[in-house]
GUGULUM-131298 format. One record per residue (C-alpha): x, y, z; residue in one letter. Coordinates in Angstrom, 2 decimals, m for minus. Layout:
u; v; w; type
X; Y; Z; A .
...
end
This chain:
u; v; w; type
104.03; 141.59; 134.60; X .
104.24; 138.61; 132.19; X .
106.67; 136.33; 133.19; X .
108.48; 135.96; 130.19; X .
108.74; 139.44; 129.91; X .
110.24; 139.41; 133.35; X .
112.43; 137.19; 132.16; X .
113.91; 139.24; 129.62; X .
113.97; 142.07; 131.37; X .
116.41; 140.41; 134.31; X .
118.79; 138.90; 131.40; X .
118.67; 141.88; 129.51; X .
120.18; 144.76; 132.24; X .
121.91; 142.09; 133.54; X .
123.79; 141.62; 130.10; X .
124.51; 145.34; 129.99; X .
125.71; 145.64; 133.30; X .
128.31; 142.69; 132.79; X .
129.45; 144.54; 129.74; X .
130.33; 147.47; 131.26; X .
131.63; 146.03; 134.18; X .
134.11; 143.92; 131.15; X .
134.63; 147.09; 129.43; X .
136.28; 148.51; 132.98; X .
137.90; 145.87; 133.81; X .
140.32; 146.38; 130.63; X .
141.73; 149.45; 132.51; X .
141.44; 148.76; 135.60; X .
144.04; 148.16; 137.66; X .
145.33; 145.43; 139.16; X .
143.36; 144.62; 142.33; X .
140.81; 147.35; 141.95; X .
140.85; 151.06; 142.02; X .
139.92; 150.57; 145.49; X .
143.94; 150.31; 147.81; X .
142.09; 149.26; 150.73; X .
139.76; 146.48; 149.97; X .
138.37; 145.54; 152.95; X .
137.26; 149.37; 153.93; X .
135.65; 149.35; 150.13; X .
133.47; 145.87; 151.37; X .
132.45; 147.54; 154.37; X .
130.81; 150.62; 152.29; X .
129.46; 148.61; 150.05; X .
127.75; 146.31; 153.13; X .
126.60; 149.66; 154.51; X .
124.55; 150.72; 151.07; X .
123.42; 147.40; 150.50; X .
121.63; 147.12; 153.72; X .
120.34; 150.03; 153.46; X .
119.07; 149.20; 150.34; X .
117.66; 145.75; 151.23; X .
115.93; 147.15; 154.72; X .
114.53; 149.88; 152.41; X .
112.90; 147.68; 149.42; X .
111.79; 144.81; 152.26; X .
109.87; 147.68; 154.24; X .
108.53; 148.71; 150.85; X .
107.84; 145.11; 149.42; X .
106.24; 144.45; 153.00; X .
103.89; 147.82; 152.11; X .
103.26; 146.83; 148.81; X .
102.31; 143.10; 149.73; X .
99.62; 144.29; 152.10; X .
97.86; 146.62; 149.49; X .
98.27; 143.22; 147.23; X .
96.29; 140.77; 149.85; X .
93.98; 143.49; 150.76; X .
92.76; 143.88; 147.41; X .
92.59; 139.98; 146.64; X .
90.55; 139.53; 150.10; X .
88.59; 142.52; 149.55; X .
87.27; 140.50; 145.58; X .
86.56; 137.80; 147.46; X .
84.51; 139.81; 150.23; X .
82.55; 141.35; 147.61; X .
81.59; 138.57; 145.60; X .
80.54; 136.85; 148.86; X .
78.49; 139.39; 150.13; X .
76.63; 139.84; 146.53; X .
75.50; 136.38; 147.32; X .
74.57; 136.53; 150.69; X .
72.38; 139.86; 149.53; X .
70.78; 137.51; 146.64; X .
69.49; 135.44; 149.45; X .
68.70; 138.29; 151.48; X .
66.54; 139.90; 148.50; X .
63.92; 137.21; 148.54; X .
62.70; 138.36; 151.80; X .
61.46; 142.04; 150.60; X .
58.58; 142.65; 149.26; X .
57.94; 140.64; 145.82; X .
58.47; 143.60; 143.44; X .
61.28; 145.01; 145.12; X .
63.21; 141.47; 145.43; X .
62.79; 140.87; 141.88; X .
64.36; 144.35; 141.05; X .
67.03; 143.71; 143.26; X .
67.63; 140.36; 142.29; X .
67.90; 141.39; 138.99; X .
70.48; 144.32; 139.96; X .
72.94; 141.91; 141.78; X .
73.54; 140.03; 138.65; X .
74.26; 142.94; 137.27; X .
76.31; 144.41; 139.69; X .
78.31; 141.26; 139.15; X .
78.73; 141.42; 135.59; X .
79.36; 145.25; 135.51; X .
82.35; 144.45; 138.16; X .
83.74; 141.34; 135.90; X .
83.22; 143.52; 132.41; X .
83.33; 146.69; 132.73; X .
85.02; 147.33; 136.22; X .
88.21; 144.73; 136.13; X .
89.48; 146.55; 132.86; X .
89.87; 149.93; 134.14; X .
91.32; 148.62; 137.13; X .
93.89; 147.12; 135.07; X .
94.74; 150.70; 133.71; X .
94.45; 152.31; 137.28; X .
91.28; 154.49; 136.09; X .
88.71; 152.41; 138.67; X .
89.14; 154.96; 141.39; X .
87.12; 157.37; 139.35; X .
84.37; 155.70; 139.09; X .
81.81; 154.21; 140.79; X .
79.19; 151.05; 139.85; X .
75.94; 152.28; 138.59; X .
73.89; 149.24; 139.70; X .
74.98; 150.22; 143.17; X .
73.47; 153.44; 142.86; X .
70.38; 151.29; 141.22; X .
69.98; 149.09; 144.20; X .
69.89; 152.07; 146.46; X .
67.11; 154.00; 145.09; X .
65.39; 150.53; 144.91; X .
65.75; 149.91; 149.06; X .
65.13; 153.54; 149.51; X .
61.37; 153.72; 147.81; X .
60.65; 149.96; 149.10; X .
57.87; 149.95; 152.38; X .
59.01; 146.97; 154.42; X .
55.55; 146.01; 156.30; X .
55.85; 142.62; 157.95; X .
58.66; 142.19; 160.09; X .
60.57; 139.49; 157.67; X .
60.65; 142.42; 155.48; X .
61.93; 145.30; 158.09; X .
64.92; 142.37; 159.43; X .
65.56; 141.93; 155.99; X .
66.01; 145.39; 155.02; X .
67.80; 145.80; 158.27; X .
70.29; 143.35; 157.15; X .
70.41; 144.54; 153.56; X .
71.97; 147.90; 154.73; X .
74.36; 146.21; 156.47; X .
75.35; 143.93; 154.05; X .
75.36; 147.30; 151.50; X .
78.09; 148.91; 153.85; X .
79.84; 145.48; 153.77; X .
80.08; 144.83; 149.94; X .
80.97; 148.89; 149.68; X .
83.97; 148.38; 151.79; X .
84.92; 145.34; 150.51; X .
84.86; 147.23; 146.91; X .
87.12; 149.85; 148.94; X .
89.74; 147.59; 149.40; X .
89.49; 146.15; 146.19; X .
90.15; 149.19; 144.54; X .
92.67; 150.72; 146.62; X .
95.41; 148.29; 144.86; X .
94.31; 149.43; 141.38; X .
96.40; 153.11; 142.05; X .
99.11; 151.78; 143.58; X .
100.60; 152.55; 147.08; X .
104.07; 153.39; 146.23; X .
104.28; 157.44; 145.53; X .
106.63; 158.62; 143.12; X .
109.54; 159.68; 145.24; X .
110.00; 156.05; 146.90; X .
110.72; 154.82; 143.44; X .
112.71; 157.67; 142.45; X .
114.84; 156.50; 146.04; X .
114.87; 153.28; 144.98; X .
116.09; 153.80; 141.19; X .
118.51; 156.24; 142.80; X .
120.19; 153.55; 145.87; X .
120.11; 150.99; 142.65; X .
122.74; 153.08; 140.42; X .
124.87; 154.17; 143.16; X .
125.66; 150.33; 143.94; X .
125.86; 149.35; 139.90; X .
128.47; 153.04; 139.84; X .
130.22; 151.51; 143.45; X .
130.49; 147.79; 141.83; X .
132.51; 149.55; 139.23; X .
135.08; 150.27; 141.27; X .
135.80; 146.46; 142.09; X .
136.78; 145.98; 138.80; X .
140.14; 144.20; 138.55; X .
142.58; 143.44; 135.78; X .
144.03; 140.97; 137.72; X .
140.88; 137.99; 138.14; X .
139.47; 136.73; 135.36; X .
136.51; 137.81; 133.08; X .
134.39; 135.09; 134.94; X .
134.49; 135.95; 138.01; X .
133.82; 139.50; 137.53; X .
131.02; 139.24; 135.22; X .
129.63; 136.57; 138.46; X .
130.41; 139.48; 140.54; X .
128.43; 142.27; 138.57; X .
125.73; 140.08; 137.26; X .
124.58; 138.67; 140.67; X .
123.80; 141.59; 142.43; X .
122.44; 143.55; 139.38; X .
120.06; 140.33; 138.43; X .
119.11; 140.91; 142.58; X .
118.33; 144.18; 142.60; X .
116.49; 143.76; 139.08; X .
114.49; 141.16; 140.29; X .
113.34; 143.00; 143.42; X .
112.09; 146.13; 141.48; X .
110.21; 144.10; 139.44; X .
108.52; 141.94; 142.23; X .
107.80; 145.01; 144.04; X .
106.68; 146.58; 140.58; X .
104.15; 143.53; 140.33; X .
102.95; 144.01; 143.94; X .
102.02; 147.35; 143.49; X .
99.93; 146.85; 140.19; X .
97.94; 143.36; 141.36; X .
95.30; 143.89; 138.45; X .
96.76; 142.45; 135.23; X .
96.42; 138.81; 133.51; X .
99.79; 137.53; 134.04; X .
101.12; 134.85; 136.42; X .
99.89; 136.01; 140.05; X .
97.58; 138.72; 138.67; X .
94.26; 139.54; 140.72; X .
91.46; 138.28; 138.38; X .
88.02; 138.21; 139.05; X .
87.82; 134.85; 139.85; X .
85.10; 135.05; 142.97; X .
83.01; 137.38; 141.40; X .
82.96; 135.06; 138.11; X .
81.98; 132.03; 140.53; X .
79.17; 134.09; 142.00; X .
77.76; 135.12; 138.34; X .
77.68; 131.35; 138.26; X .
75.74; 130.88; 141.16; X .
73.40; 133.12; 140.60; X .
72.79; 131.91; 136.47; X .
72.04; 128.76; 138.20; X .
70.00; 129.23; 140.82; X .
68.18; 132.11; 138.94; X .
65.65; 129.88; 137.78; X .
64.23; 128.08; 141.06; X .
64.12; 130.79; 142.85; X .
63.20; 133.94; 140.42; X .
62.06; 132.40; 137.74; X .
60.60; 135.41; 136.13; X .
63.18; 137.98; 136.71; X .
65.07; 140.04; 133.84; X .
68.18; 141.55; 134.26; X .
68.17; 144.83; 133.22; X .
71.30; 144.97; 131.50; X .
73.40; 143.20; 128.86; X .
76.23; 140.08; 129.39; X .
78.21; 143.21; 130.56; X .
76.38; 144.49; 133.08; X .
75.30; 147.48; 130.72; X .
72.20; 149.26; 131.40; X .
69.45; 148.50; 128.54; X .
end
């Protein structure tokens, strides 16, 4: 989520909630509508730790899927490399074709792949070139042994990248199901309903609009950190971008020319067949 946005949303609930709390307050009598005050604190400590245990198992959760699918970019992108290098041991026609399909693996991830991520469609997919640099190893006749360690390697380097695109993808979904949030939403307006019930005629307007707007700007907050965690792919501030993937694309445009000089990618800038 864009920060700004963010921003707006904390200040904007927040603003509502203080209102209403105000708007009680103008009735309410003096000291609460709670008689025993202390028993009322001891509730409320009771559903806000079960709240905060909760949302920090759930943030915890949602941070892992987060890191997995930021390692599992970088994983990729370095294994697309190390397969580049790894090409240029087969046989001369196949390592050209190959060669050729890695840079367009890498484009088809950066162009066509990071955008559907960002709309949580990637999981029904799957990257053509992939599928092209399979049937490319599977017709190829290794003969010296260079060529049968290299094709060795290649597969496992294959299952490598393929998990690493696993991971990667597995944060494009989300990990939260439905009812979790539905929990969450549900703990949130039970406290905001509860905090209306320490609404006192007798202390002043500061002090409980303080009291309403802290914890409601809290609990905002967290739903919207944990809504962040749980959708990594966007272009905001802490967003998962394809930043390795774009540095490999890089590497390979420049070292293209020393070592496969001849070689023509068989797709556009967007890793497009043509």
């Amino acid at each position: 989520m864009n920060l700004v946005w963010g921003a707006l949303v904390v200040a904007a609930v927040t603003a509502i909630a203080v209102a209403v709390m105000l708007a009680v307050r103008r009735r309410a009598p003096e000291g609460s509508y709670f008689s025993d005050g202390d028993r009322a604190s001891g509730v409320f400590g009771v559903l806000a730790t079960g709240f905060s245990v909760l949302l920090g198992f759930i943030v915890f959760l949602a941070f892992t899927s987060y890191d997995q699918s930021r390692t599992g970019a970088e994983t990729e992108a370095l294994v697309v490399i190390q397969q580049l290098e790894n090409a240029q041991l087969f046989p001369p026609a196949a390592g050209k074709v190959l060669t050729g399909q890695l840079l367009c693996y890498a484009r088809n991830v950066v162009h066509e792949e990071w955008p559907r991520m960002e709309h949580g469609t990637e999981g029904e997919s799957v990257n053509p070139w992939a599928l092209e640099m399979f049937d490319t190893v599977r017709h190829g006749q290794p003969k010296t042994a260079s060529e049968q360690s290299a094709y060795d390697k290649w597969l496992d380097q294959t299952s490598t990248r393929e998990e690493a695109r696993r991971d990667r993808v597995h944060g494009a979904v989300g990990v939260i199901p439905s009812p979790l949030w539905f929990v969450l939403f549900f703990i949130a307006a039970v406290i905001f309903v509860y905090m209306l019930f320490f609404a006192d005629s007798g202390e002043g307007a500061v002090t409980q609009a303080l009291l309403m707007g802290a914890v409601t700007s809290v609990i905002v907050t967290l739903l919207l950190l944990l809504s962040f965690l749980d959708s990594p792919f966007h272009s905001g501030l802490g967003g998962v971008r394809p930043v390795a993937m774009e540095r490999t694309m890089r590497v390979i445009d420049s070292v293209l020319p020393s070592i496969a000089p001849d070689v023509a990618p068989p797709c556009d800038a967007a890793g497009r067949p043509v």
